[in-house]
C-alpha positions, 0 to 999 in steps of 0.5 A, spaced: 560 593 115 564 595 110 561 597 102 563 590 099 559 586 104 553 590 103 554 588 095 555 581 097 549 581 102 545 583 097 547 579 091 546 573 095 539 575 098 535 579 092 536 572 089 533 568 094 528 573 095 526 573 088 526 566 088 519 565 090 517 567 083 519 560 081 518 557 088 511 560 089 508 555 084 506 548 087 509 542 084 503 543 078 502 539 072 507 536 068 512 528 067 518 527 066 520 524 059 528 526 058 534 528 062 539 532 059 545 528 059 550 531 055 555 534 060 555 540 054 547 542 055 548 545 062 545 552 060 538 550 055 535 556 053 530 555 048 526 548 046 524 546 039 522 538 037 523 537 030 523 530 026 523 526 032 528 530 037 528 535 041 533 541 039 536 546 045 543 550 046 546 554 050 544 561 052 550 567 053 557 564 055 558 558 049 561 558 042 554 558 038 552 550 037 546 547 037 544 540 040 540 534 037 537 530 043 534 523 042 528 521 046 533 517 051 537 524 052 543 523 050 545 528 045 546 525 037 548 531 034 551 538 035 550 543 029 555 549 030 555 556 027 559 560 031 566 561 029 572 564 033 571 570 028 564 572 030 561 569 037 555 569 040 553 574 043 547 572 047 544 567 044 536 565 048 531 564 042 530 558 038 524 556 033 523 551 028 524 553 021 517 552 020 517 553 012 522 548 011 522 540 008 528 538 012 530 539 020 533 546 022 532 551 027 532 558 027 538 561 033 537 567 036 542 571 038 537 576 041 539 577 049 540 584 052 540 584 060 544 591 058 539 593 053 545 597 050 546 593 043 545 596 037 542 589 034 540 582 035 541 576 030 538 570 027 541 564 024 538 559 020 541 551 022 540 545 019 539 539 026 538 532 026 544 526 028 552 527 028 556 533 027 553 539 022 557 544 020 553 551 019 559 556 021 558 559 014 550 560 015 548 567 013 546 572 019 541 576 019 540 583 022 534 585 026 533 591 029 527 595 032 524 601 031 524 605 037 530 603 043 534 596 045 529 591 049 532 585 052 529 578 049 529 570 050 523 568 045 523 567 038 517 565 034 516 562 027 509 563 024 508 555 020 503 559 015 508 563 012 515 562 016 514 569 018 520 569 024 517 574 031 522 576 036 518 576 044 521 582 048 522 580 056 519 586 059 519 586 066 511 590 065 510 586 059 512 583 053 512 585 045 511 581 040 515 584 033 515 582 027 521 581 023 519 581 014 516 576 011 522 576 007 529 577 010 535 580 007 543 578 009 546 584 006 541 589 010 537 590 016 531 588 017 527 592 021 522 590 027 515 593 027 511 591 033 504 587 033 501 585 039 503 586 046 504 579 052 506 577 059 511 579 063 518 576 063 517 572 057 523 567 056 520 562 050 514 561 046 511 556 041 505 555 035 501 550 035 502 546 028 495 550 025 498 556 026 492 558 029 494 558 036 501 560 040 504 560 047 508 564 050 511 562 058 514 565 064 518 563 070 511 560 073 506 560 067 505 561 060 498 564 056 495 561 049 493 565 044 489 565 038 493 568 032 494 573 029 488 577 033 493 576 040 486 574 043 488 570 050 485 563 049 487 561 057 492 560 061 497 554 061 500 550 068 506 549 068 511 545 073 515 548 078 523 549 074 529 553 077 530 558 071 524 555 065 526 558 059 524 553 053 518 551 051 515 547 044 509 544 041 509 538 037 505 535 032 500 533 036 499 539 040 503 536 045 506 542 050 514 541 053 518 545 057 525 545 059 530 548 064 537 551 066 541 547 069 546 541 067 542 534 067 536 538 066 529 535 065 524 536 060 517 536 062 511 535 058 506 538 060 498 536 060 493 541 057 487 542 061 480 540 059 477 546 059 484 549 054 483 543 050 475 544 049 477 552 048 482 549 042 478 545 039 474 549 034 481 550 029 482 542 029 479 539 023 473 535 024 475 529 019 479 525 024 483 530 029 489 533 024 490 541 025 487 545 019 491 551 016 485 554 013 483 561 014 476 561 013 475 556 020 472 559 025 475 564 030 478 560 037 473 559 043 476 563 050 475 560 057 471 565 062 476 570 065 478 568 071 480 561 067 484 565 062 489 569 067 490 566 073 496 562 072 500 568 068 497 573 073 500 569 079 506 569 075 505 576 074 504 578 082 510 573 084 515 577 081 513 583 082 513 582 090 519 579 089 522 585 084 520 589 090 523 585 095 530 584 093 530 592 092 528 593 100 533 587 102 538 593 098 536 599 102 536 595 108 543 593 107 545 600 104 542 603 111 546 599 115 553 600 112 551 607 111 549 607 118 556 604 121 560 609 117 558 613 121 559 610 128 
C-alpha cells in the first residue's frame, strides 16, 4: 500500500465518517418553500430575507456577488462587489443592513479554514431585482484581539446596527463585536462579548433585537441578547452542509444548504419556544417591541434548552475522533507494509 493510498483512504473515509454529524439527525421539523434554481447558486453560504426576497451568495471560490431570490426560486437580481483587483478571499457570513430604509446586506469575507490571515472584511451591498453594481463599495477591516479564528457567522444588531462576527470553534464559538461605528481607512478592532456552540456556521436576530439564533450542522440555540442567556434549543432538519439561516419579520425561521438547486426550508418554532419567546412581544396586537424596559426573556427547563445543539455537539465530536482513527489505522498499515 503505498503513502498516497493511505492519503486517498482517508480523505475519502473521515468525511464519510464525520457525516454522521449531519445524518445522525432524524429528518426533524422543517417544509420546503423554494429550491434554488440558478445554476450560479451552487454553494449558498449564509441567508437573509429582506423586502420580500431571500438573499444568498456563494462561499470561497466565486467573484464576490450576491444573489436576489424570488419567492419561486429563480434569482431576479445579483449585486456584484468584488472586482478582478480585489477578490474575495473566503466569503461565508451574510447579515441584513439592519439600520438601513432600503434593502442591502452586510458580506463577510471572514472565513479562515487555515486561521492564517491577518484580517477579515465586511462590505455593505444594496440588494433587490436586476443587476446592481457595488464593486466600489467601501471595505472594512476587522481584526481580532488575540489570534486568527475561522468564522461563518456575521450578525447585525436591528437596535443600533452594531455588526458581531461568530467564530466556528470546534469547542465552541465567540461572539466578537465590531465598533458600533466603522471606519474605512483604519482597522477596526473586535473585542469578544459572549461565548456560543460549537461549529457555528450562520446566525440571525429576531426583529425586536431581543433574541438571536445561532446554528450548526444538526441545531441551532436561541438566545436572549445581550445577556446571551439560552433561551432553548431550535430543530433543525437534516441538510447536507447547513450554512445559512434568517428570521423574518414575523419571526418566522429558514435555514438553507450547500449544494446546486439547494432547498430552503422554514423552520416551525416549537410551542414551548414560542411560549419562552412571548414576554418580548408587545401585547397590543402581536408586533415586536424594541423597548428596553420589557421584561427579561423566559427559559425553557434545561433538558429542553440544549438537547438539540448537545446532539449536535456529540456527533461531531464522535465523528471528529472517528475519522482521526480511520487516519492511524491507515497510517499503520502503510507503515506496516513498508516493512514487509
Amino acid at each position: 500500500m503505498t503513502r498516497v493510498t493511505v492519503l486517498v483512504g482517508a480523505l475519502v473515509l473521515a468525511p464519510m465518517v464525520t457525516g454522521i454529524a449531519v445524518s445522525a439527525a432524524d429528518d426533524g421539523p422543517g417544509h420546503v418553500v423554494l429550491t434554488f434554481r440558478d445554476p450560479d447558486i451552487v454553494e449558498s453560504s449564509g441567508l437573509v430575507l429582506t423586502h420580500g426576497l431571500f438573499v444568498t451568495m456563494n462561499d470561497s471560490g466565486d467573484t464576490g456577488r450576491v444573489f436576489s431570490v424570488a419567492p419561486d426560486g429563480d434569482a431576479v437580481g445579483v449585486t456584484q462587489w468584488g472586482t478582478p483587483d480585489d477578490d474575495a478571499v473566503d466569503v461565508e457570513g451574510l447579515a441584513p443592513a439592519c439600520a438601513d430604509r432600503e434593502p442591502g446586506v452586510w458580506v463577510g469575507d471572514i472565513g479562515d479554514n487555515a486561521e492564517a490571515r491577518d484580517s477579515i472584511r465586511v462590505v455593505k451591498v444594496p440588494v433587490g431585482r436586476g443587476d446592481l453594481d457595488a464593486t466600489g463599495a467601501p471595505r472594512y477591516t476587522l481584526t481580532y484581539p488575540d489570534a486568527a479564528h475561522d468564522a461563518e457567522t456575521l450578525l447585525c444588531d436591528p437596535a443600533d446596527g452594531r455588526l458581531y462576527v461568530v467564530t466556528k470553534g470546534f469547542l465552541g464559538g465567540t461572539v466578537y463585536a465590531a465598533p458600533k461605528r466603522l471606519t474605512a481607512t483604519g482597522v477596526n478592532r473586535l473585542k469578544p462579548v459572549a461565548s456560543t456552540i460549537p461549529i457555528a456556521t450562520d446566525g440571525a436576530f429576531w426583529l425586536d433585537g431581543r433574541h438571536l439564533v445561532v446554528r450548526g450542522y444538526a441545531g441551532a440555540r436561541v438566545y436572549a441578547w445581550p445577556s446571551m442567556d439560552v433561551v432553548g434549543a431550535l430543530p433543525l432538519p437534516s441538510q447536507k452542509q447547513g450554512e445559512g439561516i434568517a428570521v423574518d419579520t414575523d419571526g418566522r425561521v429558514f435555514v438553507s444548504t450547500e449544494g446546486a438547486f439547494s432547498d430552503v426550508q422554514e423552520v416551525p418554532v416549537p410551542r414551548a419556544l414560542r411560549r419562552a419567546l412571548a414576554p418580548l412581544v408587545a401585547a397590543s396586537g402581536g408586533s415586536p417591541s424594541t423597548s428596553p424596559s420589557q421584561p427579561a426573556t423566559a427559559v425553557l427547563p434545561e433538558d429542553e434548552r440544549t438537547s438539540a445543539v448537545d446532539h449536535a455537539w456529540w456527533t461531531w465530536l464522535v465523528g471528529g475522533a472517528a475519522a482521526v482513527l480511520v487516519v492511524l489505522v491507515l497510517g499503520r498499515v502503510w507503515i506496516l507494509s513498508r516493512r514487509r
